[in-house]
N, C-alpha and C positions, 0 to 999 in steps of 0.2 A: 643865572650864573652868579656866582658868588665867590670869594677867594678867601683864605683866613689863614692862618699861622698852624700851624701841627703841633705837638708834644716837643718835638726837637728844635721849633723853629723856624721847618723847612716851609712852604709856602704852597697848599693846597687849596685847589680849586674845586668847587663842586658846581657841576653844571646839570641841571633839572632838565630831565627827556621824557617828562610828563605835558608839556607845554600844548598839543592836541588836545588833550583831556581837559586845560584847565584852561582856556582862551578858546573866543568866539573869531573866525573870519571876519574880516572886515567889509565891507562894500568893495573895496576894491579889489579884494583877494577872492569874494565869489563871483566878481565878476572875470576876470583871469581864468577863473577853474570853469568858466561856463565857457568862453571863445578858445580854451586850448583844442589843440589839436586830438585828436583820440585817434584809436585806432592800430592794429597791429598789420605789417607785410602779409603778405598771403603765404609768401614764398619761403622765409626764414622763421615767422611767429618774430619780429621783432620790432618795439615801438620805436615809431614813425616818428617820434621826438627827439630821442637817441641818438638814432644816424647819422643826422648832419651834425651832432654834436661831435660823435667819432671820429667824423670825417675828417674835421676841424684839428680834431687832437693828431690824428696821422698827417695832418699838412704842415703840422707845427713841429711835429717830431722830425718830418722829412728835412723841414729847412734847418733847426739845429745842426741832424749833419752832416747837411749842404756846407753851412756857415765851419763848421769845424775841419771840415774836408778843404776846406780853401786857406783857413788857418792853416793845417797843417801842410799844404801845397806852397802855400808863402815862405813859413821855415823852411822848409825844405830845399827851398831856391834860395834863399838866402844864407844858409848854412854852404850851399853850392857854391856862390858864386866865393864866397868867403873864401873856403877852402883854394878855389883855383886862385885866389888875388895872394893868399900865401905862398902856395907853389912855385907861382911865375915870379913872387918878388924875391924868395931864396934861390931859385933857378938864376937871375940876373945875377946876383952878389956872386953866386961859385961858378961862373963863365967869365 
């Protein structure tokens, strides 16, 4: 990857997605490709690598909005309680 200046000034990047072709694996990186897991479900055709990966993303999407649903349970009680501390303090003043 590389970045340079354009005709206007603006600031382009060029980034090389030939880098397979032109670089060897490492030792460490064929060993990785050798103890991965392989293999597809029987049931779906889907790699057995992926899954727990997915699973991971739908646990995280779940808890966002968990976390925003409790956000918005808190305003919502707090706007609450607010309102009745108004009502009952003008109800006092006009009795």
């Amino acid at each position: 990857m590389r970045a340079g200046q354009g005709d206007e000034g603006e600031v382009v990047v060029v980034v090389d997605l030939r880098s397979d072709a032109l670089t060897q694996p490492s030792a460490l990186m064929k060993e990785a490709m050798q103890e991965a897991e392989l293999g597809m479900t029987p049931k779906f055709g889907e790699d057995v690598t992926t899954h727990g990966k997915q699973i991971d993303t739908l646990t995280d999407r779940q808890t966002h909005i968990l976390l925003l649903l409790l956000l918005l349970l808190l305003l919502s009680s707090l706007f609450t309680l607010r309102s009745i501390t108004l009502i009952l303090r003008n109800w006092r003043y006009t009795n």
